[in-house]
DOKOL-236338 format. One record per residue (C-alpha): chain; z, x negated, y. Coordinates in nm, 2 decimals, always signed. Layout:
! DOKOL-236338
[A,[Z,X,Y]]
...
***
This chain:
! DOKOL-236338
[A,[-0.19,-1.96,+1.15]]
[A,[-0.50,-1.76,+1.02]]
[A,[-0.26,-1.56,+0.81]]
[A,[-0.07,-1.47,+1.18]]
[A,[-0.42,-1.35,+1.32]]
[A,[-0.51,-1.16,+1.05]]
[A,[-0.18,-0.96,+1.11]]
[A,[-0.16,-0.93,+1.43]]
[A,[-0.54,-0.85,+1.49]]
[A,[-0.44,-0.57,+1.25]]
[A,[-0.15,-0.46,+1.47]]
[A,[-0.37,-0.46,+1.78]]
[A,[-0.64,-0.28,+1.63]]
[A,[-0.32,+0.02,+1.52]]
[A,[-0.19,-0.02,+1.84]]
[A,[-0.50,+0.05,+2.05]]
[A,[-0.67,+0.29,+1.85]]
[A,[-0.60,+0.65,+1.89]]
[A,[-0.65,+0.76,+1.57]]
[A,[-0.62,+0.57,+1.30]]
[A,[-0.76,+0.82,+1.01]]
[A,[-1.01,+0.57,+0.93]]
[A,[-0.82,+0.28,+0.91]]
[A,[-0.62,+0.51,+0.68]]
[A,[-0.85,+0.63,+0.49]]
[A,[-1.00,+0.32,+0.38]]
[A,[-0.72,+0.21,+0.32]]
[A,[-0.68,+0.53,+0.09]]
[A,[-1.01,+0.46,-0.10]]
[A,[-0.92,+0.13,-0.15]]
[A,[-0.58,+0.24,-0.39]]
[A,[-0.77,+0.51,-0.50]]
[A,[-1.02,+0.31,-0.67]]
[A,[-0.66,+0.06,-0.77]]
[A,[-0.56,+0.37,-0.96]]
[A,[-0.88,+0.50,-1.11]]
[A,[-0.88,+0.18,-1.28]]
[A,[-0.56,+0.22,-1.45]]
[A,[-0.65,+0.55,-1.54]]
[A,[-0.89,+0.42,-1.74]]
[A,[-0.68,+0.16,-1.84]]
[A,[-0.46,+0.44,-1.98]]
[A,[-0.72,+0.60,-2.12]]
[A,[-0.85,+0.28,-2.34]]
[A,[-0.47,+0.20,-2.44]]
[A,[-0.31,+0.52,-2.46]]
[A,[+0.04,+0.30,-2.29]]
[A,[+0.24,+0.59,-2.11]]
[A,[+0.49,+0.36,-2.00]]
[A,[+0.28,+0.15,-1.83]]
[A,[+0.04,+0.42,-1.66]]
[A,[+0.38,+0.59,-1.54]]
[A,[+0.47,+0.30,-1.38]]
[A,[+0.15,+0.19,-1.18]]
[A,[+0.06,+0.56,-1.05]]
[A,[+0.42,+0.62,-0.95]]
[A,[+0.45,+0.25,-0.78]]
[A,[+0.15,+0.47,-0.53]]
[A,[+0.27,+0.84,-0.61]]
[A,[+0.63,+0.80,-0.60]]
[A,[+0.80,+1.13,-0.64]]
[A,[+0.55,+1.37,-0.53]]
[A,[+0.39,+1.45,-0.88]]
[A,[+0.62,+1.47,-1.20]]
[A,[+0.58,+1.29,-1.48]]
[A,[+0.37,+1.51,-1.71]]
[A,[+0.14,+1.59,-1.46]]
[A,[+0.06,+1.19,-1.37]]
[A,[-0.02,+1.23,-1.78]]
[A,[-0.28,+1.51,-1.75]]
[A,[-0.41,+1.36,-1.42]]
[A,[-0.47,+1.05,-1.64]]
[A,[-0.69,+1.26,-1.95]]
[A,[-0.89,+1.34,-1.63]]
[A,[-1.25,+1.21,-1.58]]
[A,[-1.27,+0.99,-1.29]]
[A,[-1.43,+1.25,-1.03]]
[A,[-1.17,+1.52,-1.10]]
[A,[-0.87,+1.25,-1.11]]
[A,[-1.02,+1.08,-0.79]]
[A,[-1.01,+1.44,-0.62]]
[A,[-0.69,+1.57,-0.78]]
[A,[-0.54,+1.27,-0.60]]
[A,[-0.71,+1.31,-0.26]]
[A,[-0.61,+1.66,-0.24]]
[A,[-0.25,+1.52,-0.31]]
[A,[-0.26,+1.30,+0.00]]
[A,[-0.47,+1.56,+0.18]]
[A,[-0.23,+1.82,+0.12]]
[A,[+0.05,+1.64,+0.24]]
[A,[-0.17,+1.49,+0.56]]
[A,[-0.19,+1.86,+0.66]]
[A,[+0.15,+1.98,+0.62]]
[A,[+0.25,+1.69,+0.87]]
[A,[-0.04,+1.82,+1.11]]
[A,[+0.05,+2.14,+1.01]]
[A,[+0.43,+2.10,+1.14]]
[A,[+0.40,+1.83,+1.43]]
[A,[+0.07,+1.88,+1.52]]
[A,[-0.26,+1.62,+1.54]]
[A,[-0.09,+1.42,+1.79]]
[A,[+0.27,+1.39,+1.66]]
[A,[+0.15,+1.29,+1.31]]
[A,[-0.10,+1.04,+1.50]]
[A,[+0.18,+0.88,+1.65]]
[A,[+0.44,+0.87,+1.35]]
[A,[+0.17,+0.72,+1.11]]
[A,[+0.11,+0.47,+1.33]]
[A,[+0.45,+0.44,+1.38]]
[A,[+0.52,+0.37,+0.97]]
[A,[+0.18,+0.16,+1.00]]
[A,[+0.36,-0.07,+1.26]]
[A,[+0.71,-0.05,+1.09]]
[A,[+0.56,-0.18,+0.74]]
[A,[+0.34,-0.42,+0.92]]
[A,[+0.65,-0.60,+1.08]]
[A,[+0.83,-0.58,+0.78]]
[A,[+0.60,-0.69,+0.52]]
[A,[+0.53,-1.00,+0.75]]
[A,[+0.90,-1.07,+0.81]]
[A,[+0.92,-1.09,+0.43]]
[A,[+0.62,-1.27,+0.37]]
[A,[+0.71,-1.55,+0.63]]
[A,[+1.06,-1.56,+0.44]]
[A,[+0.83,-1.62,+0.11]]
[A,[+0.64,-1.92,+0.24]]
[A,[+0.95,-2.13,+0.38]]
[A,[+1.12,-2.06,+0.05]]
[A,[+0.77,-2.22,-0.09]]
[A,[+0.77,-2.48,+0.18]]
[A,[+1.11,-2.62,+0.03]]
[A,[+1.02,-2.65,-0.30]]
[A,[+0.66,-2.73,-0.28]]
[A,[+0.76,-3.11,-0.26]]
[A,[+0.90,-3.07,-0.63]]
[A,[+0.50,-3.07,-0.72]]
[A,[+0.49,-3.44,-0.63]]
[A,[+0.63,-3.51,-0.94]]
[A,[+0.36,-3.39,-1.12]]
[A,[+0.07,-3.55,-1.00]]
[A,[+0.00,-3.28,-0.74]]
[A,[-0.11,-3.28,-0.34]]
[A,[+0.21,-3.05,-0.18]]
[A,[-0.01,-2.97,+0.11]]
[A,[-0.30,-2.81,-0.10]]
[A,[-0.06,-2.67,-0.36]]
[A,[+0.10,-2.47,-0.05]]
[A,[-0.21,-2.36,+0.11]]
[A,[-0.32,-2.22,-0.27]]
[A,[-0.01,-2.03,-0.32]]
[A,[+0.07,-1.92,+0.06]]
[A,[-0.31,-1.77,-0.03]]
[A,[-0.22,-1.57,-0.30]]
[A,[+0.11,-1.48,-0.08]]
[A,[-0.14,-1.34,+0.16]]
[A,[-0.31,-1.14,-0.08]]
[A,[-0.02,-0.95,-0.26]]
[A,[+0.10,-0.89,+0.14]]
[A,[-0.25,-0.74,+0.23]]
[A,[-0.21,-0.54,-0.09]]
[A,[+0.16,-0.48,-0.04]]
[A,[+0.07,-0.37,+0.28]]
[A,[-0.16,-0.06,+0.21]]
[A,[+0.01,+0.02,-0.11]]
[A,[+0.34,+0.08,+0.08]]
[A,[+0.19,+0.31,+0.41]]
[A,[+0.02,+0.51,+0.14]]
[A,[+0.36,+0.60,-0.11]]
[A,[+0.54,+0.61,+0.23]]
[A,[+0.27,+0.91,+0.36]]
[A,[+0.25,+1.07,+0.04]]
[A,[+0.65,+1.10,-0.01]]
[A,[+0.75,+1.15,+0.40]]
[A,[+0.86,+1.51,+0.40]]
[A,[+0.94,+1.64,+0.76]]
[A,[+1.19,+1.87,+0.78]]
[A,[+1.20,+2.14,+1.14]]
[A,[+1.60,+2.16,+1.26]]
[A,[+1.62,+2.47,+1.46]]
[A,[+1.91,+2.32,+1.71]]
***
């Protein structure tokens, strides 16, 4: 039930606000900092693979390959702003084409879309975990706090989920102009 308010306090607070920049952008900050961290990550382990795989799980396609490996030899105040311009860049092309308004409206639109169906999911994950939670019994274990532990860290990875998805979605929507 606290997980439901959470959400849909969250969808309220999209649905009356008129702009939801801020919302956005901490949301924004938040993954930035996710990613400076891997950066350095990269930059302690020298793992490629694995540094390919976290940006671009954010980034998706806007930024090849080798250039995700230079951002990562960066220091963290030029790969912090070499990312912001990224999402800036993009933010403005969609102003640029629809206008403040229209692009208010559509990313609160995606906002609402992921929203619904990250929590959709999320409920499917906690009655697959309400069936099998009774299996813990056998071990000596209280079901009912087992669930409420898990369902937690459900909640979590959906929060997290949640932002991580409405920012690759922004930073990979392209709008394309039809003349008919």
């Amino acid at each position: 039930n606290d997980q439901r308010q959470v959400i849909f306090s969250q969808r309220l607070k999209i649905l009356k606000e008129s702009n939801i920049n801020k919302i956005l952008k901490d949301f924004f900050d938040e993954i930035l900092n996710n990613l400076n961290l891997v950066r350095a990550n990269f930059q302690k382990s020298g793992d490629e693979k694995n540094y390919l795989t976290e940006i671009k799980n954010i980034t998706g396609n806007v930024v090849s390959d080798n250039e995700i490996i230079d951002f990562g030899k960066l220091k963290e105040v030029d790969f912090k702003k070499k990312i912001q311009n990224l999402y800036l860049e993009k933010k403005s092309s969609r102003v640029k084409i629809l206008g403040e308004s229209q692009n208010s409206n559509l990313e609160k639109k995606i906002f609402l879309q992921i929203i619904d169906f990250s929590w959709r999911s999320h409920l499917q994950y906690l009655e697959q975990l309400r069936q099998v939670i009774g299996l813990r019994q056998y071990g000596q274990k209280d079901p009912l706090s087992e669930f409420k532990k898990e369902a937690f860290v459900l909640f979590e990875g959906l929060l997290l989920k949640i932002k991580n998805d409405l920012i690759k979605f922004l930073l990979n929507l392209n709008i394309i102009v039809s003349n008919e």
